[in-house]
mmCIF file as gemmi writes it, N, C-alpha and C atoms, coordinates in Angstrom:
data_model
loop_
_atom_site.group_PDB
_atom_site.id
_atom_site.type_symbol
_atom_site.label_atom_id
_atom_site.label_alt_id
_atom_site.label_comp_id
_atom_site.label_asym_id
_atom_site.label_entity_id
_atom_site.label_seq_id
_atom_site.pdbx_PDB_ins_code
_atom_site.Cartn_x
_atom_site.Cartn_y
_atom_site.Cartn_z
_atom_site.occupancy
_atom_site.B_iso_or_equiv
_atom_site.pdbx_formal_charge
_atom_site.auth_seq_id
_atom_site.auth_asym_id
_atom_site.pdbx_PDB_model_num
ATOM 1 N N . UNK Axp A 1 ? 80.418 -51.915 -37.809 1 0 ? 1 A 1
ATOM 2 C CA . UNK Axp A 1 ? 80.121 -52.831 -38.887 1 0 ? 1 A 1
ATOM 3 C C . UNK Axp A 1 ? 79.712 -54.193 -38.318 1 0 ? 1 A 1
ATOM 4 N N . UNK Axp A 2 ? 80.208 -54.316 -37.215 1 0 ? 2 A 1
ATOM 5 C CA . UNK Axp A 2 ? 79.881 -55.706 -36.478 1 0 ? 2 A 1
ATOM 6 C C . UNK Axp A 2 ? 78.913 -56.073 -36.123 1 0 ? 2 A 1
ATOM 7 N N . UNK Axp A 3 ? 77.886 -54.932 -35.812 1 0 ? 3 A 1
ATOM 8 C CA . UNK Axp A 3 ? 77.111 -54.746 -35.298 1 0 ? 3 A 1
ATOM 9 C C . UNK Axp A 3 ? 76.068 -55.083 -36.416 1 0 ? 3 A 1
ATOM 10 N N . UNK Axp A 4 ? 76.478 -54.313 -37.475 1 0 ? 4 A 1
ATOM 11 C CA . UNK Axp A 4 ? 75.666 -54.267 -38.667 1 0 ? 4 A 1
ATOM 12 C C . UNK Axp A 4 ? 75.313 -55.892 -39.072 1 0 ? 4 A 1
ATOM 13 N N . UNK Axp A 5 ? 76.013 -56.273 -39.298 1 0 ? 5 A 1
ATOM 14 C CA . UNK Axp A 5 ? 76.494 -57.602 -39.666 1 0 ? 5 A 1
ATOM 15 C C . UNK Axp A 5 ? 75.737 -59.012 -38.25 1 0 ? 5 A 1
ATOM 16 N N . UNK Axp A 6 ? 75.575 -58.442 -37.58 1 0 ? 6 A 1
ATOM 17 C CA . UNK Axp A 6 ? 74.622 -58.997 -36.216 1 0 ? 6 A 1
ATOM 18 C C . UNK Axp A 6 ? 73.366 -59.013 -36.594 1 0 ? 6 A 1
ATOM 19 N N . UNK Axp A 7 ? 72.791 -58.063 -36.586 1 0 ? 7 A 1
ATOM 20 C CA . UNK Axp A 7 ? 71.433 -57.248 -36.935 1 0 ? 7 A 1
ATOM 21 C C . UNK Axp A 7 ? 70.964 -58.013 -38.019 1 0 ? 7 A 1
ATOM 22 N N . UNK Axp A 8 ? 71.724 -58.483 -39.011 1 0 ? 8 A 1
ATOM 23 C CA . UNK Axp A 8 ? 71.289 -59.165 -40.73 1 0 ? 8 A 1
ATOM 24 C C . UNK Axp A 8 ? 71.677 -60.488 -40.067 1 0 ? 8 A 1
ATOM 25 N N . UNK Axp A 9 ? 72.624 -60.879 -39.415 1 0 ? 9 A 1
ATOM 26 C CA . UNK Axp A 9 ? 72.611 -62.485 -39.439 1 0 ? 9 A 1
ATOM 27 C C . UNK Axp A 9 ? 71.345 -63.028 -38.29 1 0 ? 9 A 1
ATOM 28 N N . UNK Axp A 10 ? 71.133 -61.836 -37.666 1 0 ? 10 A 1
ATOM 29 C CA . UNK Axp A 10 ? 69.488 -61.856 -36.685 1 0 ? 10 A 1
ATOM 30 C C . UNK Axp A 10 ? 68.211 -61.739 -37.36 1 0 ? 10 A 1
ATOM 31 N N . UNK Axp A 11 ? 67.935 -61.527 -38.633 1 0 ? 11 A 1
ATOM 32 C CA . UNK Axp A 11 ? 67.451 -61.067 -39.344 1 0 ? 11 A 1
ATOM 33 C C . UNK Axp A 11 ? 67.146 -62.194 -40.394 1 0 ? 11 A 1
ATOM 34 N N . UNK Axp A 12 ? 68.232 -63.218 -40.044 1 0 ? 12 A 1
ATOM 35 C CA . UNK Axp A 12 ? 67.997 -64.177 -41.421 1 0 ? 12 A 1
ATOM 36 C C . UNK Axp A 12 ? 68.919 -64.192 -42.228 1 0 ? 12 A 1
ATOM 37 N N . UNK Axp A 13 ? 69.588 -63.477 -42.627 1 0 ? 13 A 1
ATOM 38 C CA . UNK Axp A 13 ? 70.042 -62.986 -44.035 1 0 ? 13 A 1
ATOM 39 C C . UNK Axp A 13 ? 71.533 -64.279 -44.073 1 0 ? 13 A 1
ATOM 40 N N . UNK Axp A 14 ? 71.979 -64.177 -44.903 1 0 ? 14 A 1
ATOM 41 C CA . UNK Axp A 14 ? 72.867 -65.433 -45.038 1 0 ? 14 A 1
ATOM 42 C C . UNK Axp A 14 ? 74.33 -64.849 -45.216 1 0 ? 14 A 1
ATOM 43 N N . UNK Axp A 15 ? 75.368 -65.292 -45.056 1 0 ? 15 A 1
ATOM 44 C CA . UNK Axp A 15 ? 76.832 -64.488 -45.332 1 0 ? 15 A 1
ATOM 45 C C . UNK Axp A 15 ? 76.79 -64.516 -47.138 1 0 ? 15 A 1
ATOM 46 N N . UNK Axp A 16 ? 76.347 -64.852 -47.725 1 0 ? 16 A 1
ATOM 47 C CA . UNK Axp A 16 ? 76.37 -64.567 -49.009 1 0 ? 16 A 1
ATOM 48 C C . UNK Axp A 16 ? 75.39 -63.332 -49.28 1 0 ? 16 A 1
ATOM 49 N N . UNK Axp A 17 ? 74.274 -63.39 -48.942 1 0 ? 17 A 1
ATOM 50 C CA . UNK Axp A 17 ? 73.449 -62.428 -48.76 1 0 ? 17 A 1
ATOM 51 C C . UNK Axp A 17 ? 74.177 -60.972 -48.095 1 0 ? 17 A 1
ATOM 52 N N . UNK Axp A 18 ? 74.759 -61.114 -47.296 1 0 ? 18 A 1
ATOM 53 C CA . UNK Axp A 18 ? 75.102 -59.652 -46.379 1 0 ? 18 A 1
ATOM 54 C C . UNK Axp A 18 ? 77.362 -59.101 -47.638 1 0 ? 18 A 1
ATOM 55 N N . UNK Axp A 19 ? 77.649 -60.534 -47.594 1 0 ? 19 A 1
ATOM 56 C CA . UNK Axp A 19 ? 78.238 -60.424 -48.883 1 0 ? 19 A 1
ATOM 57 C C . UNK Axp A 19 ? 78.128 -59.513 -49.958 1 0 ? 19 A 1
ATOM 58 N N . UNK Axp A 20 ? 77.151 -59.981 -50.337 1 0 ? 20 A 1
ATOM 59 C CA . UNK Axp A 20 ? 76.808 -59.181 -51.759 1 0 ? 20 A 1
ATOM 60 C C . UNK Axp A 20 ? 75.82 -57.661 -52.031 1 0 ? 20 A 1
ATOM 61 N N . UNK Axp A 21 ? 75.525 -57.529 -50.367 1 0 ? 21 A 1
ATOM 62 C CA . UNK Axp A 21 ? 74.477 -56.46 -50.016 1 0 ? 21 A 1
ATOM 63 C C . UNK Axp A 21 ? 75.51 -55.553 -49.486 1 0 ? 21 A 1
ATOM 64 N N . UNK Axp A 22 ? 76.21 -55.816 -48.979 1 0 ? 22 A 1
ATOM 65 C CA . UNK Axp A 22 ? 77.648 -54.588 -48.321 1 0 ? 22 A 1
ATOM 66 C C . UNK Axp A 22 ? 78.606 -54.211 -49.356 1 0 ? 22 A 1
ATOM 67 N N . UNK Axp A 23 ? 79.05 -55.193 -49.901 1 0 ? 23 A 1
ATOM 68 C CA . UNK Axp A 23 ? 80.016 -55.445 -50.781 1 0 ? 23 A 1
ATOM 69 C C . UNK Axp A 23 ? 81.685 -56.115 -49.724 1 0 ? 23 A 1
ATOM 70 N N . UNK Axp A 24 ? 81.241 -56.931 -49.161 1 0 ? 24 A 1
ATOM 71 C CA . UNK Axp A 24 ? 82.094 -57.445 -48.673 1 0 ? 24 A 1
ATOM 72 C C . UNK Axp A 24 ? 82.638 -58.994 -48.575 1 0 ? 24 A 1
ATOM 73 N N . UNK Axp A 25 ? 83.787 -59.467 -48.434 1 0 ? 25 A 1
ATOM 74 C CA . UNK Axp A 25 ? 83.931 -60.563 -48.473 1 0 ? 25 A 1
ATOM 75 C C . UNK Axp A 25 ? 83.885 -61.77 -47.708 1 0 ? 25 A 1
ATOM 76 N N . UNK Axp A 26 ? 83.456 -63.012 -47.773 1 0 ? 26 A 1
ATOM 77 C CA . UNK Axp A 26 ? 82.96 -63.845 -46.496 1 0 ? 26 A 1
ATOM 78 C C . UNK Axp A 26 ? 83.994 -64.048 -45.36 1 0 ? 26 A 1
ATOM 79 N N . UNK Axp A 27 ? 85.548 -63.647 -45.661 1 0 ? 27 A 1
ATOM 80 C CA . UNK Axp A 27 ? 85.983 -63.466 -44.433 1 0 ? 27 A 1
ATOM 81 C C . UNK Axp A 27 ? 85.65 -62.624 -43.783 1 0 ? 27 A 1
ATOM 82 N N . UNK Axp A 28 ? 85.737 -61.444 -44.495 1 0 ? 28 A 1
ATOM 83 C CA . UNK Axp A 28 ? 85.628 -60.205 -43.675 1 0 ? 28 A 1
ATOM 84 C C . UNK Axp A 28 ? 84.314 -59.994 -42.361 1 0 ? 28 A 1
ATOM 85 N N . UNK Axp A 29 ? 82.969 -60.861 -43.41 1 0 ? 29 A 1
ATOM 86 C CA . UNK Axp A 29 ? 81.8 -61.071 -42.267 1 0 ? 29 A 1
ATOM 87 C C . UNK Axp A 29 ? 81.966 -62.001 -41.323 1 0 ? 29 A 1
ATOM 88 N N . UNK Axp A 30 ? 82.933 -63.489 -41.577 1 0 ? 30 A 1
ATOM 89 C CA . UNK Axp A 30 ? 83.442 -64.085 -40.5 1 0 ? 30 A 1
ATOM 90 C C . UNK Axp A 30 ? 83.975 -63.436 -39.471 1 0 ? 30 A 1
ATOM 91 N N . UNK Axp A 31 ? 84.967 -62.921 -39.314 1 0 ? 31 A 1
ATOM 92 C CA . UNK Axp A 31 ? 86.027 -62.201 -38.472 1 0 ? 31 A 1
ATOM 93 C C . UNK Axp A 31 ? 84.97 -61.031 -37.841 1 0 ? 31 A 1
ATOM 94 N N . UNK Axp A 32 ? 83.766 -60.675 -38.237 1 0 ? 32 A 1
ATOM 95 C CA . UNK Axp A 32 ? 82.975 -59.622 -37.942 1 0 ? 32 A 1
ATOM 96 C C . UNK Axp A 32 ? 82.293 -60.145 -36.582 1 0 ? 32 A 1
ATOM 97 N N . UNK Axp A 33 ? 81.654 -61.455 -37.351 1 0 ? 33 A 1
ATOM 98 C CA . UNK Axp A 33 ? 81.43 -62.44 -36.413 1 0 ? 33 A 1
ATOM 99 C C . UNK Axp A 33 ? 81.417 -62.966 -35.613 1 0 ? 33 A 1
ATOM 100 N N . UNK Axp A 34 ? 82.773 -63.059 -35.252 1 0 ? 34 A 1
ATOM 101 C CA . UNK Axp A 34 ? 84.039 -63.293 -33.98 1 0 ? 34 A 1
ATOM 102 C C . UNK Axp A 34 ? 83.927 -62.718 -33.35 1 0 ? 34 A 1
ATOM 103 N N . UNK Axp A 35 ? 84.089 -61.099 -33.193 1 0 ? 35 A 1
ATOM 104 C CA . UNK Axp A 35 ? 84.419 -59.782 -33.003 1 0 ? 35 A 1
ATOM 105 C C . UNK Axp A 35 ? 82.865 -59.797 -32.022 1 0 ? 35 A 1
ATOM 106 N N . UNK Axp A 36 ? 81.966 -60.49 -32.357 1 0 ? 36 A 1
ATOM 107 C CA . UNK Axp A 36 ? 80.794 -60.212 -31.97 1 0 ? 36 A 1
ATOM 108 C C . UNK Axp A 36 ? 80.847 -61.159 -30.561 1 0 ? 36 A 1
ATOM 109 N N . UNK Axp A 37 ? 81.428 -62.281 -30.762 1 0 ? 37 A 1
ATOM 110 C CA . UNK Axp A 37 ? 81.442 -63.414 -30.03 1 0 ? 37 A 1
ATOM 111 C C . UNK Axp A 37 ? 79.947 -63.905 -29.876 1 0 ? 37 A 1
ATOM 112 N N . UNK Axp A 38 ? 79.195 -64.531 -30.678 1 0 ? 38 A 1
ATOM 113 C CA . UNK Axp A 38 ? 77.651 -64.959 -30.512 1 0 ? 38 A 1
ATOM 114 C C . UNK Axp A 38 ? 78.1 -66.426 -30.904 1 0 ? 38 A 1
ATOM 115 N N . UNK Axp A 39 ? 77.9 -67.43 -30.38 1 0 ? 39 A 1
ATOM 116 C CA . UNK Axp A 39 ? 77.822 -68.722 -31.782 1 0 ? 39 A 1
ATOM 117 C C . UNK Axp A 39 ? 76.71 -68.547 -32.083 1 0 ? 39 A 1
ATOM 118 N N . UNK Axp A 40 ? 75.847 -68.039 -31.523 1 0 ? 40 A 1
ATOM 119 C CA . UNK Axp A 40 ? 74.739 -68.185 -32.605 1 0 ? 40 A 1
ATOM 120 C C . UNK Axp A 40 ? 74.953 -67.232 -34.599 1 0 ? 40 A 1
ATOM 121 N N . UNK Axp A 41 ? 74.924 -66.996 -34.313 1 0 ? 41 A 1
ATOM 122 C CA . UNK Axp A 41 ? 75.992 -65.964 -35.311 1 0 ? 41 A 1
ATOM 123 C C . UNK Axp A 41 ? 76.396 -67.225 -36.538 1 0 ? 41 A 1
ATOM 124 N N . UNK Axp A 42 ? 76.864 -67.991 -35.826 1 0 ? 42 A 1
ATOM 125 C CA . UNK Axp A 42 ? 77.586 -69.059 -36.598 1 0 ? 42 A 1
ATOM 126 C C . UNK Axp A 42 ? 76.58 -70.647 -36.936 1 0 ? 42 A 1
ATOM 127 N N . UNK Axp A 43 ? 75.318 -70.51 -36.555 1 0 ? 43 A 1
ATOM 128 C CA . UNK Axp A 43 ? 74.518 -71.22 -36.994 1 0 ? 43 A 1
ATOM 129 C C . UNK Axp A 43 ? 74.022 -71.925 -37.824 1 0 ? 43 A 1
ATOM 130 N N . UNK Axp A 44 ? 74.062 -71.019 -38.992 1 0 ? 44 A 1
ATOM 131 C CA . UNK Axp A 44 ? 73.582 -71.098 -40.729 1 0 ? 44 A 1
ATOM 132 C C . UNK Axp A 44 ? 75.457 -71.352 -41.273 1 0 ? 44 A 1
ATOM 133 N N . UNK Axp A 45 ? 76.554 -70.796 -40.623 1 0 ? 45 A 1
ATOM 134 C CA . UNK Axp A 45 ? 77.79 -70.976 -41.268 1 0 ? 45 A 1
ATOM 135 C C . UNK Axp A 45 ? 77.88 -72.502 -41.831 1 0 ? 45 A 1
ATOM 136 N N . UNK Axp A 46 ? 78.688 -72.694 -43.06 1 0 ? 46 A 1
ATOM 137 C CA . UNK Axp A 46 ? 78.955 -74 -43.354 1 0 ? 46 A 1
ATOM 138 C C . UNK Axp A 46 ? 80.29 -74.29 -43.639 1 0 ? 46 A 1
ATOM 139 N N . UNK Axp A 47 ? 80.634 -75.381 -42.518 1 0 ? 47 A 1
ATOM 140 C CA . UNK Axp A 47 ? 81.788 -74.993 -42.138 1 0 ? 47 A 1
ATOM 141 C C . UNK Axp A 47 ? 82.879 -76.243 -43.092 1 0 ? 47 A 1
ATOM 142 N N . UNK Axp A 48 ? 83.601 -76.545 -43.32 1 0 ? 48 A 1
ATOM 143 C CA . UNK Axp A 48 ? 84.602 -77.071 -43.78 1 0 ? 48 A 1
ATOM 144 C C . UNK Axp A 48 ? 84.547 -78.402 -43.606 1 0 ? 48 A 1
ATOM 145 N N . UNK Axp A 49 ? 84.94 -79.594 -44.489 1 0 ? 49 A 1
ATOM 146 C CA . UNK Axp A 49 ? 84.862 -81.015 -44.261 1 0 ? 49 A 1
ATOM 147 C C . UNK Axp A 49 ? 85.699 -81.644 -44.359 1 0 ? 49 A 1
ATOM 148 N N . UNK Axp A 50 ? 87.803 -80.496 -44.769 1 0 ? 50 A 1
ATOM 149 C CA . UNK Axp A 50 ? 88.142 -81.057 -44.654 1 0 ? 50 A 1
ATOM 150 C C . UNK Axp A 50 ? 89.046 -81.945 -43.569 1 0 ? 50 A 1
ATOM 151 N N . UNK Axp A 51 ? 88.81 -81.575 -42.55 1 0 ? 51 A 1
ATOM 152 C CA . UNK Axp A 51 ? 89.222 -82.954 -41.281 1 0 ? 51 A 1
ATOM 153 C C . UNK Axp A 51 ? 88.791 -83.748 -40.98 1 0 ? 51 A 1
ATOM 154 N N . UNK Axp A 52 ? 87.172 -84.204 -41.851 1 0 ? 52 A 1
ATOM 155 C CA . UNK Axp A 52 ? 86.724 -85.391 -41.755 1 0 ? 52 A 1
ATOM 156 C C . UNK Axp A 52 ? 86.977 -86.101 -43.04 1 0 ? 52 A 1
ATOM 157 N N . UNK Axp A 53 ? 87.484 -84.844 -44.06 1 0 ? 53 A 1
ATOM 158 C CA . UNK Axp A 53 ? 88.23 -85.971 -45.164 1 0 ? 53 A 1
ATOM 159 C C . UNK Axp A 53 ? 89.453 -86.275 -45.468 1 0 ? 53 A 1
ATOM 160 N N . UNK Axp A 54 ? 90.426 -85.612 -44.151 1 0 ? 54 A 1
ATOM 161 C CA . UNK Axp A 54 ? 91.364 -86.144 -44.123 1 0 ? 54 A 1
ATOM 162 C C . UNK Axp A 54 ? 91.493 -87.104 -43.311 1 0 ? 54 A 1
ATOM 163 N N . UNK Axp A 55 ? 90.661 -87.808 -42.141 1 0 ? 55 A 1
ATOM 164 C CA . UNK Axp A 55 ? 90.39 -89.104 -41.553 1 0 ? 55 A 1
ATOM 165 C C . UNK Axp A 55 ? 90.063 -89.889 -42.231 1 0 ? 55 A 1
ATOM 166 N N . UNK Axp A 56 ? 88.87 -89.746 -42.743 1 0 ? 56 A 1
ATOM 167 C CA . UNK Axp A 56 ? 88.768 -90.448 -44.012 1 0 ? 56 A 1
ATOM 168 C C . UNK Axp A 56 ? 89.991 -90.766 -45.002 1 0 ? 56 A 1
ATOM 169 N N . UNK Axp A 57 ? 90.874 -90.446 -45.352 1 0 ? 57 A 1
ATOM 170 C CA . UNK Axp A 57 ? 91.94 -90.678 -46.35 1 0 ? 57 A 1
ATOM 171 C C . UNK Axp A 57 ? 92.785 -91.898 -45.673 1 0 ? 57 A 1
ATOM 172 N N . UNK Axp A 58 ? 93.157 -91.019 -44.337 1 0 ? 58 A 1
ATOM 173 C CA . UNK Axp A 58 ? 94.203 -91.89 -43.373 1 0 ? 58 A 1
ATOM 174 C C . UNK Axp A 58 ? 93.341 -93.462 -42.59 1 0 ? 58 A 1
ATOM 175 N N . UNK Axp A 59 ? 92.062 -93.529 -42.486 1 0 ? 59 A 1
ATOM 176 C CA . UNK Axp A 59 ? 91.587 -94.846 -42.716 1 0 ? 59 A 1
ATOM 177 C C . UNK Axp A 59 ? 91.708 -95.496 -43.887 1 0 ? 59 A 1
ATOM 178 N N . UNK Axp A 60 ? 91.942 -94.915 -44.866 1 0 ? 60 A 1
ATOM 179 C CA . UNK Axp A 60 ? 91.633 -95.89 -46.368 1 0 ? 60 A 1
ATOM 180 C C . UNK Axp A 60 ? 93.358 -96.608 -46.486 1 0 ? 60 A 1
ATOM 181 N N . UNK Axp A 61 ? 94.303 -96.218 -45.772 1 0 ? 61 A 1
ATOM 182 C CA . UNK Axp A 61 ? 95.791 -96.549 -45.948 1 0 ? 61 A 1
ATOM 183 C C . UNK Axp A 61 ? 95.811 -97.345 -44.863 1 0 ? 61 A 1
């Protein structure tokens, strides 16, 4: 499946895209991901903001 999941994120295809085309969930293609060890893989990922908005918080105090 990892493999599978390589092939489509080589391909273009987006984790919502391979999501909704497998029937699987965006962890599950994360962790697939991993498994692969590419960062490229992780290119298009969008990753989380919150540790720059929790710096952000702890500057505002």
């Amino acid at each position: 499946m990892s493999h599978i999941v390589l092939t489509l994120t080589q391909n273009g295809w987006s984790e919502k895209q391979i999501s909704k085309h497998l029937g699987m969930e965006l962890d599950e293609i994360i962790r697939l991901k991993q498994i692969t060890g590419l960062k490229d893989m992780f290119a298009e990922h969008e990753f989380s903001k919150s540790w720059e908005e929790f710096e952000e918080n702890i500057r505002k105090k």
